[in-house]
Steps between C-alpha positions, in 0.01 A plus 500: 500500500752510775595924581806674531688527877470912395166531401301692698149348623197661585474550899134407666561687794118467611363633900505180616884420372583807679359407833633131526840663429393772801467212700766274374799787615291567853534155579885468414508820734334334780712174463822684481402734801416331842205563682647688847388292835356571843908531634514783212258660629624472849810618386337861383355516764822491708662716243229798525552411894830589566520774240314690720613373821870517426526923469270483768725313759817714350257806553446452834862374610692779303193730739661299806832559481448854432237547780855391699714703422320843355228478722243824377160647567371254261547138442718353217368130592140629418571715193743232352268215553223693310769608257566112438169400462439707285783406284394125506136571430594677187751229427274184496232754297760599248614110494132356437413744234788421325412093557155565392633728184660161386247317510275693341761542194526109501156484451448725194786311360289199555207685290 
């Protein structure tokens, strides 16, 4: 005897079900996401790089050019080139947290 479209039939939804569907959607995941290569990597790298370098260099040439022309009992080259380094050390920190925040979220998604 053939059932109706609306009846309603009893769900097996057994460990093992669960689990091949766990891995089923972790797979689609993976296929849709691609796996980041040795030039990503690279590419952080450069990125972490020149977030620190950058207020560094603008540290130190702002320091210059005030060393110039208000020249004092201290140095602004010095004291700015600190200043920037500081700036771009707390920079690439605040970025990678926030990178590794990510991926931590992406994998208790996965879970």
């Amino acid at each position: 005897m053939n059932r109706a479209p609306d009846e309603k039939r009893p769900q097996t939804d057994s460990p093992l079900s669960r689990e091949i569907g766990a891995k089923a959607t972790r797979k689609l995941k993976a296929q849709r996401q691609s796996v980041p290569g040795i030039w990503f990597g690279l590419g952080m790298m450069g990125l972490i790089g020149w977030s620190v370098a950058i207020p560094t260099l603008l540290g130190a040439s702002l320091g210059l050019w005030l060393d110039r022309h208000y020249a004092g009992s201290h140095s602004w080259t010095l004291a700015l080139l600190v200043a920037g380094l500081v700036l771009g050390c707390w920079n690439a920190w605040h970025w990678v947290a926030r990178e590794q925040a990510e991926m931590h979220e992406e994998e208790s998604d996965d879970e």
